[in-house]
C-alpha positions in Angstrom: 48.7 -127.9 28.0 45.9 -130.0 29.5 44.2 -127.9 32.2 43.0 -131.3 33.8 46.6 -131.4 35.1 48.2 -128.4 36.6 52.1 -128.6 36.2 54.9 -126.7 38.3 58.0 -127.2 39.5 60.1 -125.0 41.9 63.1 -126.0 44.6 63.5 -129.6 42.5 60.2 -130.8 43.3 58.2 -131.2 40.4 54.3 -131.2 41.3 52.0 -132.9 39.1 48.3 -132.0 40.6 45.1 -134.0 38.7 42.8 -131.1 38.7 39.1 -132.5 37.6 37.8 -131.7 41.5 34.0 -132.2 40.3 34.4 -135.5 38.9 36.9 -136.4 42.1 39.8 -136.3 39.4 39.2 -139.1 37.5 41.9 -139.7 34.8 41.1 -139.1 31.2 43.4 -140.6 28.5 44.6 -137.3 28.2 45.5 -136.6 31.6 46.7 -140.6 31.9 49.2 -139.7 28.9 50.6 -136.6 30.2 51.2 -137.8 33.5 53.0 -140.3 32.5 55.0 -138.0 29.9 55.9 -136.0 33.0 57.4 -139.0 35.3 59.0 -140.2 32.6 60.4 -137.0 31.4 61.8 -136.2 35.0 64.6 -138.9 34.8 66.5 -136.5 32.6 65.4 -133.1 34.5 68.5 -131.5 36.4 65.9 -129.1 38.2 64.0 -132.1 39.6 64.9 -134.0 42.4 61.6 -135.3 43.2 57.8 -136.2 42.2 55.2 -135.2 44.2 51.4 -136.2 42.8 48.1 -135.1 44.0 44.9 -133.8 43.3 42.7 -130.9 43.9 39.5 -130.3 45.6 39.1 -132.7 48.4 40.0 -136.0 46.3 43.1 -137.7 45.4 42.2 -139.5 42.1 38.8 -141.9 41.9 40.3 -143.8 39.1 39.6 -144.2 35.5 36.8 -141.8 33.8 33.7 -144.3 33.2 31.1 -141.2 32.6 28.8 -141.8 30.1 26.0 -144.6 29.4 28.3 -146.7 27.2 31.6 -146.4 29.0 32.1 -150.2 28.8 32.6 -149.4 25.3 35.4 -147.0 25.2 37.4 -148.6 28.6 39.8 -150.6 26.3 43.2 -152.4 26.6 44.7 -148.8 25.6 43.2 -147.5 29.3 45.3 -150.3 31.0 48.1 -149.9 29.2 47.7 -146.6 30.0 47.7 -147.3 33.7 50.5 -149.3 33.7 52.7 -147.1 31.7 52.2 -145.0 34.5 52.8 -147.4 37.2 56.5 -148.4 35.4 57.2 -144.7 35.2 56.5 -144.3 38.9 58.3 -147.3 40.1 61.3 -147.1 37.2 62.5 -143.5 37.9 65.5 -143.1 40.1 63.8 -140.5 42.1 61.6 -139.9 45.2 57.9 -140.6 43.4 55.1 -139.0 46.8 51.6 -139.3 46.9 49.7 -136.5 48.9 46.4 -137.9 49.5 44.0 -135.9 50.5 40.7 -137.5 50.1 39.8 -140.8 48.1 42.0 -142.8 45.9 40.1 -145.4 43.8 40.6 -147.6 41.1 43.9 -146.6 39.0 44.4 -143.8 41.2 44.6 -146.1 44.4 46.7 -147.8 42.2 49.0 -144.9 41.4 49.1 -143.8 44.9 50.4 -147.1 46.4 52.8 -147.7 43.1 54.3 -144.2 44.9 57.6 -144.1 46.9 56.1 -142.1 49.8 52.4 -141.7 50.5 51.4 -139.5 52.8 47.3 -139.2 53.6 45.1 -137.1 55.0 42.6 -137.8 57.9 39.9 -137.9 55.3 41.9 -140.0 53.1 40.8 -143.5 52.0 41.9 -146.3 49.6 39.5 -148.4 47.9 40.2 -151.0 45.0 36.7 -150.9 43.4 37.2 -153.0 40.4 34.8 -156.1 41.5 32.0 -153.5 42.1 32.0 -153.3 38.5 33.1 -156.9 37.5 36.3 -156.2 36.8 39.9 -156.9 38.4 42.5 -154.8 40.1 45.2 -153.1 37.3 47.9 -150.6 37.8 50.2 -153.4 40.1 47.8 -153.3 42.7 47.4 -157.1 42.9 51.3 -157.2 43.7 52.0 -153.4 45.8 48.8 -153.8 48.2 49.8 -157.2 48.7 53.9 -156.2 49.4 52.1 -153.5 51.6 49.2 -155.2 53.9 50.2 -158.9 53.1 47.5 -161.5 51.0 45.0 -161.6 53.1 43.8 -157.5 53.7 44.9 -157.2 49.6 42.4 -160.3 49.2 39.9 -158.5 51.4 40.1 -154.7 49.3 40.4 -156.4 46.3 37.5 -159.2 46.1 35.0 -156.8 48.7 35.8 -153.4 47.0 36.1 -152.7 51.2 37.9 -148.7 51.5 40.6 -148.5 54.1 40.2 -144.9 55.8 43.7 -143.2 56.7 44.1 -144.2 59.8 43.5 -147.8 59.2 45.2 -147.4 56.3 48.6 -146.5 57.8 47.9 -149.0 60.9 48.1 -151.8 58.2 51.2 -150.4 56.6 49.4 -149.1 53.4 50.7 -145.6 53.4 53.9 -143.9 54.8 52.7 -141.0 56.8 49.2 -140.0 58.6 49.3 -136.2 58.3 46.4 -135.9 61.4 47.1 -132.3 62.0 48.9 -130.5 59.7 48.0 -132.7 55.9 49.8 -129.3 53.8 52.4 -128.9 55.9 53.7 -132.4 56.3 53.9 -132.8 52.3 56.4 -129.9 52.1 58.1 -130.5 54.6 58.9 -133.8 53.1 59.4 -133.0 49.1 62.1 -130.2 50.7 63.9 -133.0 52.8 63.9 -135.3 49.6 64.8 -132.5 47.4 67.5 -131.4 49.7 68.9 -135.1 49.7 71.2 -137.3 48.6 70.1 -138.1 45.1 72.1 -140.8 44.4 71.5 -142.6 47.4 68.0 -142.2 46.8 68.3 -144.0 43.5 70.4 -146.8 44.8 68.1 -147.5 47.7 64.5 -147.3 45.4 66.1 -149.8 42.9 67.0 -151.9 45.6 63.8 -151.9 47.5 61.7 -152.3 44.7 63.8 -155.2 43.6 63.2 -157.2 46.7 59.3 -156.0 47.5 58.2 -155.5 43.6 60.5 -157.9 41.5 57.5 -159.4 40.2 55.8 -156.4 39.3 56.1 -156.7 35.4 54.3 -159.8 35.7 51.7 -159.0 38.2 51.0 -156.1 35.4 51.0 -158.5 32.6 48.4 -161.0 34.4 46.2 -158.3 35.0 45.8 -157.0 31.7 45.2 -160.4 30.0 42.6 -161.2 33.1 41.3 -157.5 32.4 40.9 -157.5 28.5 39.2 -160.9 29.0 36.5 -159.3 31.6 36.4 -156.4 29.7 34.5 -158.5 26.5 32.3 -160.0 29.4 28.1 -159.2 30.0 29.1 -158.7 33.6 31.1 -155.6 33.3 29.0 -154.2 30.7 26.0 -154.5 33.6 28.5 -153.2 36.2 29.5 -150.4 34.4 25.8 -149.0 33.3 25.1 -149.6 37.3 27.9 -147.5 38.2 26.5 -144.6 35.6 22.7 -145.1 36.7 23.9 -145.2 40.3 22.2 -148.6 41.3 23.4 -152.1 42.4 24.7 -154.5 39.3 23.3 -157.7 38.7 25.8 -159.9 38.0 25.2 -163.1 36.1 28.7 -164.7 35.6 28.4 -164.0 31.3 
């Protein structure tokens, strides 16, 4: 068992909490694999009837783990494809995936968050696509789900100013489901027990038919992004941007 990731599941809803609260949760390759082992396992669980991801301490997910001084080094095409086997099991299995976001989602897990079914955030929730802050692009299907969300020009606007929506303009703009203002704990139950109360096969039938008019072009958003990613990924730029983000100071970029 990975104790980055605590597991349970009880009255169908199987609850998959990223549990690294001093690092805001970022996603390891370990925890990357066995979340996705867990979505994709859950197609074939009778005793689940829906996902419900989170995170512990304060923070939803801050994306992928780039501790360390040469982290540039070891983020590789295996972290994207990572990422996006996540996103395909999220969006590919025929039940209710939510997203209880209780603090930031960035990177991969803004990504994973938005890939979700349902997202319902917290007052202190916000969404932020950080990948130009470090030279790179957005993975995970964010260039096509924040754009089948918010539209091209607020996606453009997240994506090329690494700009954080907070919750409340984040559900103005269409980006999440639900604004939990009062009662954050208690709005994510009472929805994972209406979903896991409900008609499953409905359910099924109506995600593979929304996803099929919003995201039909979601392989290939997933496929551009990791051919533009593996290509900034050998670049000087991201190598700078990723030292600045350890050594907490601004990047200088020079377009090498």
């Amino acid at each position: 068992m990975d104790p980055d990731l605590d597991i349970r599941c009880d009255g169908g809803v199987l609850r998959l909490t990223m549990n690294r609260p001093a690092q805001l949760n970022a996603l390891t390759a370990a925890m990357s694999d066995r979340v996705a082992d867990e979505l994709e396992g859950a197609a074939t669980r009778d005793d689940v009837r829906v996902v419900l991801v989170g995170g512990a301490g304060g923070a939803f997910c801050s994306g992928a783990d780039l501790s360390g001084a040469d982290a540039h080094q070891s983020f590789d095409t295996t972290s994207l494809d990572r990422a996006n086997r996540i996103i395909r099991a999220v969006t590919g299995l025929d039940k209710p995936v939510v997203a209880a976001v209780d603090g930031v989602a960035a990177g991969v897990g803004c990504s994973t968050a938005l890939a979700c079914d349902l997202v319902v955030a917290s007052p202190r929730a916000s969404f932020l696509l950080a990948f130009a802050r470090i030279g790179l692009m957005p993975d995970g299907g964010a260039t096509a789900t924040v754009a089948a969300s918010v539209g091209r020009a607020r996606a453009m606007r997240m994506a090329l100013l690494g700009e954080a929506l907070g919750a409340q303009e984040a559900n103005d703009a269409g980006l999440v489901s639900h604004l939990a203002a009062d009662d954050f704990e208690g709005t994510v139950e009472a929805l994972v027990a209406r979903l896991a109360a409900g008609p499953p096969l409905s359910y099924a039938a109506t995600k593979k038919a929304v996803n099929a008019a919003t995201l039909g072009h979601l392989h290939d958003a997933l496929e551009r992004e990791r051919t533009g990613q593996t290509i900034l990924l050998r670049t000087a730029d991201v190598a700078e941007g990723m030292r600045a983000f350890g050594e907490k100071r601004l990047p200088v970029f020079r377009g090498e």
